[in-house]
C-alpha positions as CSV (number, residue, x, y, z in Angstrom):
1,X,0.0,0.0,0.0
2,X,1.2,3.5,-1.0
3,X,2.7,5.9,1.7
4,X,1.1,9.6,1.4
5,X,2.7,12.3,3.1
6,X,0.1,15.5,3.8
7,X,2.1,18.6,3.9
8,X,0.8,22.5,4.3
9,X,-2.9,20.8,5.9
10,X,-4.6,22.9,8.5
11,X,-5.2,19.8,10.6
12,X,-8.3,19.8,12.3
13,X,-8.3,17.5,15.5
14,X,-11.8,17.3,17.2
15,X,-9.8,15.2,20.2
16,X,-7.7,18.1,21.4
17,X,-10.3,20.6,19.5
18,X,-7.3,22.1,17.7
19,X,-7.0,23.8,14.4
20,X,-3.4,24.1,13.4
21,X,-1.2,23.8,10.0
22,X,1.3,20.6,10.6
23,X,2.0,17.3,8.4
24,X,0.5,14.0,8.6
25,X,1.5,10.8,7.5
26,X,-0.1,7.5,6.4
27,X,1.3,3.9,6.0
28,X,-0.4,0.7,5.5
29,X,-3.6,2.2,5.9
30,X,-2.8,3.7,8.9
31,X,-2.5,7.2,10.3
32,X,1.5,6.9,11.7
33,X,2.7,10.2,12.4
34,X,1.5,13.9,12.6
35,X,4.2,16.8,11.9
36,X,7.3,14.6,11.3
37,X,9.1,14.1,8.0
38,X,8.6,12.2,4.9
39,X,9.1,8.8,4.5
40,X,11.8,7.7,1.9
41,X,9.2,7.1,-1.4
42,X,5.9,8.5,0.6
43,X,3.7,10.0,-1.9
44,X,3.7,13.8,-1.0
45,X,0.1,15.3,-1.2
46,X,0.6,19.2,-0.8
47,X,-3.1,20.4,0.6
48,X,-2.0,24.1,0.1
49,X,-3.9,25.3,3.2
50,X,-6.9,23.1,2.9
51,X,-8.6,21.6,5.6
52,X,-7.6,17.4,6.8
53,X,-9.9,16.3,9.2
54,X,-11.2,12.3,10.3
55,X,-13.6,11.4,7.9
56,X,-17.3,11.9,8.8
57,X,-19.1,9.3,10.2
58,X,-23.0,9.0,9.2
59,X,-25.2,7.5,11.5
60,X,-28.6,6.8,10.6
61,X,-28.8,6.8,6.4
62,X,-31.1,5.2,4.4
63,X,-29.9,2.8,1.7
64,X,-33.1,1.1,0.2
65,X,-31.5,-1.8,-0.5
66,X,-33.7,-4.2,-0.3
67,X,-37.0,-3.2,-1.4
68,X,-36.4,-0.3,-3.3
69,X,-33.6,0.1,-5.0
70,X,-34.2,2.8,-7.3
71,X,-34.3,5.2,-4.5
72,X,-30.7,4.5,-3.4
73,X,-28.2,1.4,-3.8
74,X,-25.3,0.8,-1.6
75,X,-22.8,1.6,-4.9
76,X,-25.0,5.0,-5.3
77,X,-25.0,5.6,-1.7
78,X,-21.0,5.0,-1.1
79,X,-20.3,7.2,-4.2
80,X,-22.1,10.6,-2.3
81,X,-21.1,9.7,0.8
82,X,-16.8,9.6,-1.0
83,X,-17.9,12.8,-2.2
84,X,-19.2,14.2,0.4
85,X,-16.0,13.4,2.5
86,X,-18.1,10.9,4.6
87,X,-16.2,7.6,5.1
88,X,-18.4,5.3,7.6
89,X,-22.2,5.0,7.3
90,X,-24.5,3.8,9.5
91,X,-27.2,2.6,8.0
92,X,-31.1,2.2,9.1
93,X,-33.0,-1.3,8.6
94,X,-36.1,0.6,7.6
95,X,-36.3,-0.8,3.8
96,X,-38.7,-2.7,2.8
97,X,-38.5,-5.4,3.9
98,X,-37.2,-4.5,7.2
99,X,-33.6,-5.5,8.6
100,X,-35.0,-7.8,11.4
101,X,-33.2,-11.4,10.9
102,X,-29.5,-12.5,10.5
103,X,-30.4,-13.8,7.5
104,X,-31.6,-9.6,6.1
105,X,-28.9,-8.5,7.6
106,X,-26.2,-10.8,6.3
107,X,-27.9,-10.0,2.8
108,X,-27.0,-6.1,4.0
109,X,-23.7,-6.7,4.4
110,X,-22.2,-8.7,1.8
111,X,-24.2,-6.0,-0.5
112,X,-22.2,-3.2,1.3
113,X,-18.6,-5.2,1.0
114,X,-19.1,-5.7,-2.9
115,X,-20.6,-2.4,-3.9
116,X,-19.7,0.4,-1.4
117,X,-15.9,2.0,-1.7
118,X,-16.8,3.7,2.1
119,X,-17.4,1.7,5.1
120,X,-20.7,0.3,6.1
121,X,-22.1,-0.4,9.2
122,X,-25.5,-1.7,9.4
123,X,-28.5,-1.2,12.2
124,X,-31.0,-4.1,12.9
125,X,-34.7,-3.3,14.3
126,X,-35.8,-3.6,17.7
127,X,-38.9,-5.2,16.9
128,X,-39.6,-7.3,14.1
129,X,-41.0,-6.1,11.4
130,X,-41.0,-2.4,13.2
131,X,-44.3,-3.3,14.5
132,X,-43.6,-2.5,18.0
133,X,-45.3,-6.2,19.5
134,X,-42.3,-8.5,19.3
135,X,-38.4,-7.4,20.4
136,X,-36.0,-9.3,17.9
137,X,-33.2,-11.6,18.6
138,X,-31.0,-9.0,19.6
139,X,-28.2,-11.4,20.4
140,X,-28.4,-13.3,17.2
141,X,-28.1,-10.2,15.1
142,X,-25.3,-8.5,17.4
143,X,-22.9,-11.8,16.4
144,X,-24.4,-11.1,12.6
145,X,-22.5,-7.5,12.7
146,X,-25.4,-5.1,13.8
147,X,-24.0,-2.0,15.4
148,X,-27.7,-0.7,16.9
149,X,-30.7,-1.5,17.1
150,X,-33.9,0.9,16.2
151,X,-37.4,1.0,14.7
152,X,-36.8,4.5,13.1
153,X,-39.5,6.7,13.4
154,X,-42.2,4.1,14.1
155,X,-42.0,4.6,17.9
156,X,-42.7,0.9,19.7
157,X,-45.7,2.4,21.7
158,X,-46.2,-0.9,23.9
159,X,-43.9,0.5,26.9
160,X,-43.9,-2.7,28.4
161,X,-42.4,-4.3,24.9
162,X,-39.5,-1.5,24.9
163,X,-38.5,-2.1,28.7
164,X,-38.2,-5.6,27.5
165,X,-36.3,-4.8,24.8
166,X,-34.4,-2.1,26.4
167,X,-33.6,-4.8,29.4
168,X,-32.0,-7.0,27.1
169,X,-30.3,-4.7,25.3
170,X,-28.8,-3.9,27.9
171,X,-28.0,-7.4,29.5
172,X,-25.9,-7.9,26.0
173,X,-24.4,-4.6,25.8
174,X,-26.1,-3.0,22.7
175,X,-27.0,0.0,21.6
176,X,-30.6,1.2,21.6
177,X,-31.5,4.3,19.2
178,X,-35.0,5.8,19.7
179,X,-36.9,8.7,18.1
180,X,-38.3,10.7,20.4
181,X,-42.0,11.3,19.4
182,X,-45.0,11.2,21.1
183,X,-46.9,8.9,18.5
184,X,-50.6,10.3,19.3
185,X,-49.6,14.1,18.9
186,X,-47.5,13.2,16.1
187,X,-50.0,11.1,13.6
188,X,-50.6,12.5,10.5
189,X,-48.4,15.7,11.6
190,X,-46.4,17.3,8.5
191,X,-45.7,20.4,9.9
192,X,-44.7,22.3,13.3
193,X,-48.0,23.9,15.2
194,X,-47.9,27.5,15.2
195,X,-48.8,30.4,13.1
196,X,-46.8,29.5,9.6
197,X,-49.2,25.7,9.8
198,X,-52.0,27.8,10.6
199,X,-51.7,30.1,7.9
200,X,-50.7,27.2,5.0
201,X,-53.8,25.1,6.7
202,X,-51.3,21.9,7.1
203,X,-51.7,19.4,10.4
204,X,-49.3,20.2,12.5
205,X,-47.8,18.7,15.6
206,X,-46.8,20.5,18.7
207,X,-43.0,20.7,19.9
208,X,-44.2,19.5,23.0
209,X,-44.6,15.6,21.6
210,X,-40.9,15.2,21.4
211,X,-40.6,17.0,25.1
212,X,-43.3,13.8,25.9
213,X,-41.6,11.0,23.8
214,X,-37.9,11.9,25.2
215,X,-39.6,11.6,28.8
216,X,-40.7,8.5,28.6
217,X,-37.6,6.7,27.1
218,X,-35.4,8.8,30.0
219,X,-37.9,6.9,32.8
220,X,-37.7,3.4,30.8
221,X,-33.8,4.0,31.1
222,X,-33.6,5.1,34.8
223,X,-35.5,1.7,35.3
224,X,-33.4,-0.3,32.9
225,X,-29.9,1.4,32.7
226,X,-29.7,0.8,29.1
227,X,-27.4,2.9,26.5
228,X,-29.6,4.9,24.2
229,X,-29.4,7.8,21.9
230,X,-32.0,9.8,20.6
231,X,-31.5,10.4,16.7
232,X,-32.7,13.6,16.6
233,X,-33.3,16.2,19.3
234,X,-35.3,19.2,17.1
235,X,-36.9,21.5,19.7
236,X,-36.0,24.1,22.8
237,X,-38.5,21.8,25.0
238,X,-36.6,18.7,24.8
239,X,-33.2,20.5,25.7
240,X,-34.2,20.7,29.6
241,X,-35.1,17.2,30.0
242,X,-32.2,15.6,27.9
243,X,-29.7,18.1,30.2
244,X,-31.4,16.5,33.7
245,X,-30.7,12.9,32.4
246,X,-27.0,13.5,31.7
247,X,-26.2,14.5,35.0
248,X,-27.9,12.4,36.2
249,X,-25.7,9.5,34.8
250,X,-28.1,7.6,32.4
251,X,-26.1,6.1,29.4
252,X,-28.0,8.8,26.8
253,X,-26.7,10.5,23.6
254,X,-28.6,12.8,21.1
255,X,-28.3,14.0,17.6
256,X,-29.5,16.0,15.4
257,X,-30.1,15.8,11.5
258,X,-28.0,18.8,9.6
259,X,-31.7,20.1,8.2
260,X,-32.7,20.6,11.5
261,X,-29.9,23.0,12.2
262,X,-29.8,24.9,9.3
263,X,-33.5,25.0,8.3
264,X,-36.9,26.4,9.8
265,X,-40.3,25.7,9.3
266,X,-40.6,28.8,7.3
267,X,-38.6,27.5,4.4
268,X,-41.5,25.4,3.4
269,X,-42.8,28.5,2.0
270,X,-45.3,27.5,-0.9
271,X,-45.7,23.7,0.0
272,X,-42.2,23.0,-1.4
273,X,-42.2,19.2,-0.3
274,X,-38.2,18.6,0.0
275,X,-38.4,20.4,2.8
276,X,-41.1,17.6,4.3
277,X,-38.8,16.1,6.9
278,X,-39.5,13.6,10.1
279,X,-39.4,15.7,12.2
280,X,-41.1,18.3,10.4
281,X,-38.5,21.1,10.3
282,X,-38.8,23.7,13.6
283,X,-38.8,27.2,14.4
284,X,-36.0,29.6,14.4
285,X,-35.9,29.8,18.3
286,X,-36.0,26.1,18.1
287,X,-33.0,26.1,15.6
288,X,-31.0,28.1,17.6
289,X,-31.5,26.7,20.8
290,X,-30.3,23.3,19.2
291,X,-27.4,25.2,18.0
292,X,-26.5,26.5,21.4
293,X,-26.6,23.0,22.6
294,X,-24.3,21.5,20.3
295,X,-21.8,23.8,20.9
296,X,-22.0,23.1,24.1
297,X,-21.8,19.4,24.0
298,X,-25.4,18.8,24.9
299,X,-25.8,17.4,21.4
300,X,-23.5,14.7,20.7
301,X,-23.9,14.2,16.7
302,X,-24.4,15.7,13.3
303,X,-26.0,13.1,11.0
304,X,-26.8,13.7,7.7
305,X,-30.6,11.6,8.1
306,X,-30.0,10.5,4.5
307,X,-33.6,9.6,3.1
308,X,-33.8,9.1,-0.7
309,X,-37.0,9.7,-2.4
310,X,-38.1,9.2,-5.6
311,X,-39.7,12.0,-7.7
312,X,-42.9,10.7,-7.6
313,X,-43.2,10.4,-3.5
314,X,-42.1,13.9,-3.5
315,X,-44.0,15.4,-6.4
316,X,-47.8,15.3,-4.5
317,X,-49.3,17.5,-2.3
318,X,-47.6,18.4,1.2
319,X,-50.2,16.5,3.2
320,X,-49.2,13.4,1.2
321,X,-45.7,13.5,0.1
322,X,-43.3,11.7,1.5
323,X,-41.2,12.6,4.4
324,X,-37.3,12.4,4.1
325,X,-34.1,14.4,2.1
326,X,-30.8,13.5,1.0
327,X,-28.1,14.8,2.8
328,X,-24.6,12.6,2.3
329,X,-23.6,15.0,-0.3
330,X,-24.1,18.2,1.4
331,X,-23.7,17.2,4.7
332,X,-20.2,19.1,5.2
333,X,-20.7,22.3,3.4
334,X,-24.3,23.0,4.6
335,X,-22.6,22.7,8.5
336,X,-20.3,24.5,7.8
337,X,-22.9,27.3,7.7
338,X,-22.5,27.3,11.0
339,X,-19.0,27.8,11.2
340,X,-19.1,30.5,8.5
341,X,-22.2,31.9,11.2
342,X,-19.6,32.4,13.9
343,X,-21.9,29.6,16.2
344,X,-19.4,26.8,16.3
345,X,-15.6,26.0,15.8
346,X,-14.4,23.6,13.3
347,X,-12.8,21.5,15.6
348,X,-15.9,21.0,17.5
349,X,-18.1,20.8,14.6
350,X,-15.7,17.6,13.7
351,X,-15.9,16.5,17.5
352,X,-19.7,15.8,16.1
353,X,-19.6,14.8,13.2
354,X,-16.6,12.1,13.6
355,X,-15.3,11.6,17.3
356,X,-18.7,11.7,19.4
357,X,-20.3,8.6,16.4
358,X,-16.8,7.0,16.7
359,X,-17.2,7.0,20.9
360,X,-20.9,5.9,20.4
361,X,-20.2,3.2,18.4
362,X,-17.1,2.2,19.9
363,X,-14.6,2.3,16.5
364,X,-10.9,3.3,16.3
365,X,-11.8,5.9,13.7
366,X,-13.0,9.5,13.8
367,X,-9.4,11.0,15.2
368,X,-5.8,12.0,13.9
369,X,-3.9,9.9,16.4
370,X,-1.3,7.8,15.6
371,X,-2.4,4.0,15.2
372,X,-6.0,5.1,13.9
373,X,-7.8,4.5,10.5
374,X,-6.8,7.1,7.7
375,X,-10.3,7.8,6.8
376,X,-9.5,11.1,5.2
377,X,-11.3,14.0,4.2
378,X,-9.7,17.1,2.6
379,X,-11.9,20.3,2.4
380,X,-11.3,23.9,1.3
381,X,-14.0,25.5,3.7
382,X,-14.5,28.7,2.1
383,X,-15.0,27.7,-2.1
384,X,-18.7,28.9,-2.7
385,X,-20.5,27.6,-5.0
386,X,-24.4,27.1,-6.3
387,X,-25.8,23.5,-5.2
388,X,-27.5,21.8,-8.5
389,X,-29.2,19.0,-7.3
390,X,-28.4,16.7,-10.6
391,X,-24.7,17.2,-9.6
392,X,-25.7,14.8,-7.0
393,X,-24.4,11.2,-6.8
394,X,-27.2,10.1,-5.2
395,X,-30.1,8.3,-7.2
396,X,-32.5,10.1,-5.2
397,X,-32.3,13.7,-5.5
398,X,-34.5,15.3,-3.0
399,X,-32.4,18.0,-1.5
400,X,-33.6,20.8,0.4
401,X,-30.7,22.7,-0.7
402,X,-31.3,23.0,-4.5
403,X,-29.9,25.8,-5.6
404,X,-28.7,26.9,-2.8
405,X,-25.8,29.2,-2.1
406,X,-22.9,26.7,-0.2
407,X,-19.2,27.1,0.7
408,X,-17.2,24.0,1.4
409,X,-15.9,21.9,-1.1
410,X,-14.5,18.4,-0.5
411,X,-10.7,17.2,-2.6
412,X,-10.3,14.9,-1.5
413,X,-11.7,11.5,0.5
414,X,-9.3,8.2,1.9
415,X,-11.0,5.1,3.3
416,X,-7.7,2.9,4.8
417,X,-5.5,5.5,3.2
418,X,-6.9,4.5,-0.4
419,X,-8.6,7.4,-2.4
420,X,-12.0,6.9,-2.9
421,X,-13.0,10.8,-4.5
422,X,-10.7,13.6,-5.4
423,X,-8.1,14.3,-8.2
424,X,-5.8,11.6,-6.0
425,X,-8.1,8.7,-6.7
426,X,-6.9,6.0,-9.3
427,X,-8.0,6.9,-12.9
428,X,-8.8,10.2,-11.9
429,X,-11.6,12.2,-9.8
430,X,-14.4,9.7,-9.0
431,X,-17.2,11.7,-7.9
């Protein structure tokens, strides 16, 4: 395996939250030194002030494989997320059918090793089918590879089936990751309550459901002490309650989908149904309270929420269109908005978009320390440019950001210290 020597890289480190110009080098897939000299023969790669961080790890994209694979395949899927310097996704069992038995998730994963050129980490369901009446074999599928185990946004209302579940989980040492919804307040909800629903006559839900679905998975943990995360913590209500149950000790996480903290409910404007997400997108108090609280720490992880829709699921009326956008393409540049904004370092934004998933899921990667993974990405964080969303790698191409203005551009992506997208990859850019 080639030797690469990075030279003139602002070296963003989101374990010591450091930003500084240095060198780094990799061997034999490896990340082996930071700042020293070149290895006799190393390749140099001269980033010319660009940006080398840990690659971005995605937890909690869709790849509709199986069921629907015309909305996203795992070769599609690994080709935006190369591009969008993402090197490790997580991916959801929510296709169709659902990733409940070894046997699915076996299928998953030899799919992922032949077609993907990133890493691919695959969640199981807690309850088969997603039905919420009947907790799988948890143990079975751990030994098959699963990383987590979740039902997506079809909350397992029986609360006596989810302590169960969560009990066992527990017992085995796995990871449980809930969305945190009140499903009564929430059915048939496509927007947030307030004056902008009123005014476009939509159904809307009230913030206040995901203050009432996070308090009930906190009490089922305090009585089972299992690890959890919550994928995605939207709303100013929720913040309070999610606060009390860290210091209090209980093995709980959160994230957050990059929509969520760069969009409000007002960008729906005239019914424009990319912008239908679950959860529906917030309001600007909202958005910046959840911005507050991941730069505090309070929110763990930046996900992407990668949900490919075809055009005809998206072309219907807002009522009925389906819920979900793309987001392993513009993942990077549409965070660093925020970074642009002045609301969060670039260290720290990499502390959630790589190190805090790494710690979650308990992998080597998502650091620049000696002895790690090089999963690469380098990024120039200030190139502009216009998003067009047939650029996209994607098959799917349901972004909220079409034609959008952007700055952050990846060069360059390494998976093991191979290039997967950028002018270094074999036989030219790949993206």
């Amino acid at each position: 395996m080639t030797t690469l020597h990075f030279i003139n890289a602002r070296l963003i480190d989101p374990v010591a939250l450091t930003d500084d110009v240095g060198t780094l080098t990799v061997q034999d897939g490896l990340i082996t030194a930071l700042n020293a000299d070149a290895p006799a023969g190393a390749t140099v790669i001269d980033c010319d002030g660009a940006c080398l961080a840990p690659g971005i790890i995605d937890i909690g994209v869709k790849v509709s494989e199986p069921g629907e694979r015309h909305k996203e395949s795992f070769r599609s899927a690994g080709r935006a997320a190369a591009a969008g310097g993402v090197t490790t996704i997580v991916t959801r069992p929510d296709t169709a059918p659902p990733i409940d038995t070894p046997e699915a998730l076996e299928f998953v994963r030899r799919r992922a090793e032949v077609e993907a050129c990133v890493n691919v980490l695959p969640m199981a369901t807690l309850t088969k089918g997603r039905e919420g009446r009947e907790m799988t074999e948890i143990g079975f599928l751990l030994d098959a590879g699963a990383v987590a185990f979740t039902d997506g946004d079809h909350v397992v209302t029986d609360t006596k089936v989810l302590s169960r579940a969560l009990t066992y989980a527990r017992s085995l040492g796995a990871l449980v990751i809930g969305h945190p919804q009140d499903p009564g307040l929430s059915a048939g909800a496509c927007v947030t309550s307030g004056k902008f629903a009123s005014l476009r006559g939509l159904p809307a839900v009230s913030p206040m459901a995901e203050r009432m679905g996070l308090d009930r998975d906190i009490a089922l943990l305090e009585m089972t002490g299992a690890r959890y995360h919550a994928d995605q913590i939207t709303t100013a209500r929720a913040l309070p309650a999610l606060e009390r149950a860290k210091r209090n000790g209980l093995k709980i996480t959160a994230g957050i989908s990059i929509h969520h903290l760069t969009l409000n409910d007002m960008d729906v404007a005239d019914y424009r149904t990319f912008f239908k997400l679950t959860p529906p997108l917030r309001s600007e108090d909202d958005r910046q309270a959840v911005i507050n609280a991941l730069a505090e720490g309070l929110i763990d992880i930046v996900c992407s929420m990668h949900t490919p829709q075809d055009e005809e699921s998206k072309r219907l009326p807002f009522e009925h269109a389906a819920a979900g956008a793309v987001g392993l393409q513009t993942l990077l540049p549409a965070a660093l908005r925020l970074v642009h904004a002045g609301q969060i370092t670039l260290p720290r934004l990499f502390r959630a978009l790589t190190l805090n998933p790494a710690h979650l899921l308990n992998l080597p990667a998502g650091r620049l320390t000696p002895g790690t993974p090089a999963d690469l990405v380098l990024f120039d964080p200030d190139a502009p440019f216009v998003l067009d969303r047939a650029t996209l790698l994607s098959k799917s191409k349901n972004t909220p950001f079409d034609g959008a203005r952007l700055q952050g551009r990846v060069i360059g992506t390494w998976v093991g210290g191979t290039c997967v997208a950028g002018t270094h990859v074999q036989g030219g850019f790949d993206a």
